[in-house]
C-alpha positions as CSV (number, residue, x, y, z in Angstrom):
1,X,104.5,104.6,127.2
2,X,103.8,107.9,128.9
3,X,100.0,107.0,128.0
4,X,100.7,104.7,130.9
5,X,102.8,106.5,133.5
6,X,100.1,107.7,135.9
7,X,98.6,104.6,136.1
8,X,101.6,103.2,136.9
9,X,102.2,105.8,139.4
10,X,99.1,105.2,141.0
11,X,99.5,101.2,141.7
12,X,102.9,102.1,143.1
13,X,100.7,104.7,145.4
14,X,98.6,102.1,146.7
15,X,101.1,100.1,148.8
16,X,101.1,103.5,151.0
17,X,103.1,106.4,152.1
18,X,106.7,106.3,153.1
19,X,107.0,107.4,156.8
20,X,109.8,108.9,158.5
21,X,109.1,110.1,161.7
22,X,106.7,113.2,160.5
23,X,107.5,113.5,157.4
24,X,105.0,111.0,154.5
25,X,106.3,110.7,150.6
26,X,104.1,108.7,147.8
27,X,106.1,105.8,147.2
28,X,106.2,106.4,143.5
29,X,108.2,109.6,144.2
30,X,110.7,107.9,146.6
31,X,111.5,105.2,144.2
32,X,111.9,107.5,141.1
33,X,114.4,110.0,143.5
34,X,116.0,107.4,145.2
35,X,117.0,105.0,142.3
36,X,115.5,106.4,138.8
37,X,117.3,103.9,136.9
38,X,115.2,101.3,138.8
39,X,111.9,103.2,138.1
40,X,112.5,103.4,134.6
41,X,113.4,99.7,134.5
42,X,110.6,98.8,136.5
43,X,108.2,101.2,134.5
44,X,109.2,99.4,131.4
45,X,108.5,95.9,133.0
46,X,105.3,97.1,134.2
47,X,104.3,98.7,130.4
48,X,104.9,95.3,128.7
49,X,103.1,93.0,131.1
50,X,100.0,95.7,130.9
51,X,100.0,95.5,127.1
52,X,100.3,91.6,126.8
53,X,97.3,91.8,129.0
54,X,95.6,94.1,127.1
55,X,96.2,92.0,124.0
56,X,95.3,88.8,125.6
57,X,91.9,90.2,126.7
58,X,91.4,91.8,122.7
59,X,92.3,88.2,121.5
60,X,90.0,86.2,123.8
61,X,86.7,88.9,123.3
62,X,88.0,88.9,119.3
63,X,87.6,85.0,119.2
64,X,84.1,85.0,121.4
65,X,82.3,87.4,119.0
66,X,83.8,86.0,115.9
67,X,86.0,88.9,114.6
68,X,89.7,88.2,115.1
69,X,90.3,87.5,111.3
70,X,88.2,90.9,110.5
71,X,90.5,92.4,112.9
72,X,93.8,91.3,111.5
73,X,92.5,92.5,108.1
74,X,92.1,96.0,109.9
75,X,95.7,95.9,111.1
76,X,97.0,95.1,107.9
77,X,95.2,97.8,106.4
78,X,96.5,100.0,109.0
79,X,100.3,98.9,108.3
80,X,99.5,100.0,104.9
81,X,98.6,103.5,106.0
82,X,95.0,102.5,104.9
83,X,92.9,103.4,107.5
84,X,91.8,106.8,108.9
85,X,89.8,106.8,111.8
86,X,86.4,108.7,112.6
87,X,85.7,109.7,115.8
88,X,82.6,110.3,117.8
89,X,81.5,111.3,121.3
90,X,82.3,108.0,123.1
91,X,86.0,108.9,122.8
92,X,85.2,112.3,124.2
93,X,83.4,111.0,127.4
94,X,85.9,110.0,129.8
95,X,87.5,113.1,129.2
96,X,84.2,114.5,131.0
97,X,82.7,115.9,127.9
98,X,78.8,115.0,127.3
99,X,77.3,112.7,124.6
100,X,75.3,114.4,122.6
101,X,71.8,113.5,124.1
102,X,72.8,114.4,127.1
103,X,73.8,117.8,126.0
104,X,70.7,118.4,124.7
105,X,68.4,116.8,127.7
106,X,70.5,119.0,130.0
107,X,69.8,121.9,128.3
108,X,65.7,121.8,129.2
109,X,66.5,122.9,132.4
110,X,66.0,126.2,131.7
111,X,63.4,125.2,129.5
112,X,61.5,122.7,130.5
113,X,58.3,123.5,128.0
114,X,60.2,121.7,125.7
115,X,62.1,118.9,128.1
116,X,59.4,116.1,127.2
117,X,59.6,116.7,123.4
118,X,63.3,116.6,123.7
119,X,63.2,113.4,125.6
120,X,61.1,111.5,123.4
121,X,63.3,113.3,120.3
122,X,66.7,111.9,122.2
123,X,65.5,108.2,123.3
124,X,64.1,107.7,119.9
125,X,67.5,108.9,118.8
126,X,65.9,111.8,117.0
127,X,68.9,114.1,117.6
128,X,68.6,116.7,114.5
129,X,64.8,117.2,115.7
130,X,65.6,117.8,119.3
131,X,68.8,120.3,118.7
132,X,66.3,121.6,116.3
133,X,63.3,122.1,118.8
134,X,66.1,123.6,121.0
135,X,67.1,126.2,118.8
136,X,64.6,127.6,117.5
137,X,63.4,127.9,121.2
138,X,67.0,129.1,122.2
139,X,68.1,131.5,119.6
140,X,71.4,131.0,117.9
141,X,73.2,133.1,120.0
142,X,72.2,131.3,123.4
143,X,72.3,127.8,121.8
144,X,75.9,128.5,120.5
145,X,77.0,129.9,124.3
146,X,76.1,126.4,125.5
147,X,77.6,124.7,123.2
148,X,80.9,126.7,123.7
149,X,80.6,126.4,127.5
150,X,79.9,122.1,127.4
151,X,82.9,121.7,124.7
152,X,85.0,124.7,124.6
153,X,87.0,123.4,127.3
154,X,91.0,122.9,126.6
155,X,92.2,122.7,129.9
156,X,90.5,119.3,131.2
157,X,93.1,116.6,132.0
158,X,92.8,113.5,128.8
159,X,91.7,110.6,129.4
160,X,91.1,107.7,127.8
161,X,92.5,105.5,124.5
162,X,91.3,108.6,122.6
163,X,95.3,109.3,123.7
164,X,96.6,106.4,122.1
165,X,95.6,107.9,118.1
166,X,98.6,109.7,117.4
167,X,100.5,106.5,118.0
168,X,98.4,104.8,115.1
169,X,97.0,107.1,113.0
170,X,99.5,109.7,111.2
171,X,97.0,110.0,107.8
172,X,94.5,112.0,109.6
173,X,91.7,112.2,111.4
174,X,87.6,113.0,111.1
175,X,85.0,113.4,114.0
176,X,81.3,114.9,114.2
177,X,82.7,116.5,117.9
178,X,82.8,120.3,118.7
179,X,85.5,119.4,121.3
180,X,89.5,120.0,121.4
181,X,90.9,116.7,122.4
182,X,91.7,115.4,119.3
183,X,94.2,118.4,118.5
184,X,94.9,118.3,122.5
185,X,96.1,114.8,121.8
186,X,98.2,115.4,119.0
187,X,99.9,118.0,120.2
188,X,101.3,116.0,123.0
189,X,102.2,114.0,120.5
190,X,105.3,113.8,118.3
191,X,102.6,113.5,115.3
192,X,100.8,117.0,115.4
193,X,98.1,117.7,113.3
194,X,99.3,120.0,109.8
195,X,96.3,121.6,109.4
196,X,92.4,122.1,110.3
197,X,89.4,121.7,108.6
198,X,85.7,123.1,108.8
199,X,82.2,124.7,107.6
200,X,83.2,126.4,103.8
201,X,87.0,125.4,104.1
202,X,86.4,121.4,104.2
203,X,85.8,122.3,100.1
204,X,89.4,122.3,99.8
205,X,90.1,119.9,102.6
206,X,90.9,116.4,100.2
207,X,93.7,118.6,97.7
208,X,95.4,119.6,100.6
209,X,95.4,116.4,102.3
210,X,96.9,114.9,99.3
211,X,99.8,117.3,99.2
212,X,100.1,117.7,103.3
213,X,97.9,114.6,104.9
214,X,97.6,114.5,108.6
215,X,95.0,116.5,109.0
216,X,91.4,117.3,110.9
217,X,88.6,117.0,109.4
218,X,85.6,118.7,111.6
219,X,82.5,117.7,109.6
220,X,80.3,119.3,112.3
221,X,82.1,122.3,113.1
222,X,83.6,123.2,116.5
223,X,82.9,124.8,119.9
224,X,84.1,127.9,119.7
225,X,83.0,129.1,116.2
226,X,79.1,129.0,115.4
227,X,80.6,129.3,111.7
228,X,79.7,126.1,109.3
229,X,78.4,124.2,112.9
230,X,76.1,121.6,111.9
231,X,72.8,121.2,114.0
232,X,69.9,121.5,112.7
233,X,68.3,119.2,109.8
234,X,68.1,122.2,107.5
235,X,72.1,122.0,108.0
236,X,72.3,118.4,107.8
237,X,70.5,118.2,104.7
238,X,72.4,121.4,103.1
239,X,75.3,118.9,104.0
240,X,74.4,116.0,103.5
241,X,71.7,116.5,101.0
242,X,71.5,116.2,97.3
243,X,72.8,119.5,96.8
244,X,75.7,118.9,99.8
245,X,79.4,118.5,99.6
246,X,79.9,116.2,101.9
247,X,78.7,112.8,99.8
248,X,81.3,114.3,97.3
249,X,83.7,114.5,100.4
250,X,83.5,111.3,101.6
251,X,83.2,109.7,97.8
252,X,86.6,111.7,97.6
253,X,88.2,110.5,100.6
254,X,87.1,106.8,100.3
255,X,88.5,106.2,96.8
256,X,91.4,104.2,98.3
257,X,90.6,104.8,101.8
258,X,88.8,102.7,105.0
259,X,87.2,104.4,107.6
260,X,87.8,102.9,111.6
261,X,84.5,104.1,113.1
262,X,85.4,104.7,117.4
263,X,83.1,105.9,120.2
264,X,80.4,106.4,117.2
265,X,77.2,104.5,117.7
266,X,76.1,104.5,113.6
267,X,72.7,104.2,114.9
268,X,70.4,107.0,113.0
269,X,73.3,108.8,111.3
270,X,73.6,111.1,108.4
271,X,77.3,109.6,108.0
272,X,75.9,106.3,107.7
273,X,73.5,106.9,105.4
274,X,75.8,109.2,103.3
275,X,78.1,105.9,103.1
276,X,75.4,103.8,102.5
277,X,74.2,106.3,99.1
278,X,78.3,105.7,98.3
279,X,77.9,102.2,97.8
280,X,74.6,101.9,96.3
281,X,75.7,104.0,93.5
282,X,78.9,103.1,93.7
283,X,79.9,101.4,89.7
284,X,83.0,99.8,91.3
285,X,83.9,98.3,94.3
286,X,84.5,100.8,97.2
287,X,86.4,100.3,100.4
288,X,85.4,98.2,103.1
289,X,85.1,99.9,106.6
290,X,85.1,99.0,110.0
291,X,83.6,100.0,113.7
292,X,84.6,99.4,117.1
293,X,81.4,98.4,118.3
294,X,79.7,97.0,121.4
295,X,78.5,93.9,120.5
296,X,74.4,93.3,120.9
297,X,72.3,90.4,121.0
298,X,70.6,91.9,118.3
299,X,73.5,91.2,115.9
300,X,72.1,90.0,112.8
301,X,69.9,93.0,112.1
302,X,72.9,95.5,113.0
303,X,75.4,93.5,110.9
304,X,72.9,93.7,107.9
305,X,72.1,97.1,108.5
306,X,76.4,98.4,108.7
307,X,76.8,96.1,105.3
308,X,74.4,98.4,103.4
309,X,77.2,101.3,104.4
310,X,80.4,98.6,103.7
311,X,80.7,99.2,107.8
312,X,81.6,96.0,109.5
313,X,81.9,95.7,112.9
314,X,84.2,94.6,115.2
315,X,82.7,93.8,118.4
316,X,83.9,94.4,122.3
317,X,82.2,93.4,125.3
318,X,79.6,96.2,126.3
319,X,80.1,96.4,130.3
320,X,83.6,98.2,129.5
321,X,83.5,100.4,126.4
322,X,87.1,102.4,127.5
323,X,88.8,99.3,128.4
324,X,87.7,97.3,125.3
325,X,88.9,100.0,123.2
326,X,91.9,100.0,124.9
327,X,92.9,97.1,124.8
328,X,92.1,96.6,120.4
329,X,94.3,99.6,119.7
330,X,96.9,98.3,121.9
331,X,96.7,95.3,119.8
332,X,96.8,97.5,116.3
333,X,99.8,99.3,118.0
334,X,101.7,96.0,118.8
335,X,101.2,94.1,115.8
336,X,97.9,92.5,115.7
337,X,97.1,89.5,117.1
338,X,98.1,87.2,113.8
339,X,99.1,83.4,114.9
């Protein structure tokens, strides 16, 4: 509920200061001295009606686009303990970290020889090749102090339904991100993360999972260490390649396990197409997964294209990624939206 609180103390704000002669008090502060019990009561109230809203809006946009039964089947997956969710940028964002191509585009500015290779590399979604192009014309050392200074951060105030994980998911959790707010968020949670995976050490990552889950799975690396940090496409195929551990990894993880894809866009990804190799070799059947997605006119093509990973989507409305999200894993959190 504390997820909440501030936005609950900021419609209580809105009806204006308290003013005794020349003294002024937020409102919200009056009413939680003057009568706590009251604020409590009222905060509770206020909790409930915001999450039968939330899940009224999830049910209706569910229905629209066709996925409410797909949705339900991701719940009770979830009940089971089934699900483990992987996390991208788009959960990082309202937080006030940068997507990745805008990283990268920003970066020209002290090199703008490069900024119109870059651009083309980033709006044809050409990511490896532009952070490639970058550092080689960087260096690592200059690359990696960007990198540290865009995502390195600890001390920006969360925001968004990135806060609501720890309240779902108690399995684990894998992202792609160099940022902290995934272990920021569980550690203001009463579900903190047991341990911390990256670069060499993900080897070991899925035997101590098994004995001690709950844990982080950085595929990418992070911002702070430019040890086992995945950039360039001779890293992404040493990963990802034949040769790679992470097919293995994700194989691994998989065996009995879905994946909940948030704030990714699975456009041109090497964790798509690592899935995808999965279940074309795959000799029996694998585990479905799913991705909180914004839905596009264009849906046939992308729903053919997520099957040949096992990825189906589950679509929101796109004028409002961080409320759509919202309100689904408010739904997962209060029991689905079964009749």
């Amino acid at each position: 509920m504390e997820y909440f609180r501030s936005r609950f103390v900021e419609e209580l704000n809105e009806e204006g200061v308290v003013t005794i002669r020349t003294f002024e008090w937020p409102p919200a502060d009056v009413l939680q001295t003057m009568a706590p019990h009251d604020y409590e009561v009222h905060f509770s109230d206020w909790v409930n009606d915001q999450k039968q809203i939330a899940m009224d809006r999830a049910r209706e946009f569910l229905a629209r686009y066709g996925c409410l039964d797909r949705f339900n089947r991701l719940h009770a997956q979830l009940v089971q303990q089934s699900v483990v969710p992987f996390v991208g940028a788009g959960l990082s964002k309202p937080t006030g970290f940068p997507l990745w191509g805008a990283f990268l585009t920003g970066l020209t500015s002290d090199y703008p020889a490069v900024a119109n290779q870059v651009s083309v590399y980033v709006n044809t979604n050409q990511f490896e090749e532009a952070a490639e192009l970058l550092f080689d014309r960087m260096g690592p050392d200059v690359f990696a102090e960007a990198i540290q200074n865009a995502f390195g951060s600890r001390i920006k105030t969360l925001r968004g339904p990135v806060q609501l994980l720890p309240f779902l998911f108690t399995r684990g959790c894998l992202t792609t991100n160099f940022d902290y707010v995934l272990n920021r968020v569980y550690e203001a949670s009463d579900h903190r993360l047991k341990g911390e995976f990256a670069g060499s050490r993900l080897n070991e990552a899925i035997r101590r999972m098994a004995d001690e889950p709950h844990c982080l799975l950085r595929l990418h690396g992070e911002a702070d260490s430019a040890q086992g940090r995945v950039l360039t496409g001779v890293e992404y195929a040493a990963c990802y390649g034949d040769g790679g551990n992470y097919r293995e990894l994700f194989k691994l993880l998989i065996a009995n396990t879905s994946l909940l894809f948030l704030g990714c866009s699975l456009s041109v990804d090497r964790t798509f197409r690592a899935l995808r190799e999965i279940k074309q070799a795959a000799l029996v059947e694998t585990p479905r997964h799913f991705a909180f997605l914004p839905f596009t006119e264009d849906r046939e093509a992308r729903r053919n294209e997520l099957g040949q990973a096992d990825i189906h989507p589950i679509w929101y409305p796109p004028e409002d990624h961080d409320q759509a999200i919202e309100d689904l894993l408010i739904a997962l959190m209060d029991g689905g939206l079964h009749d």
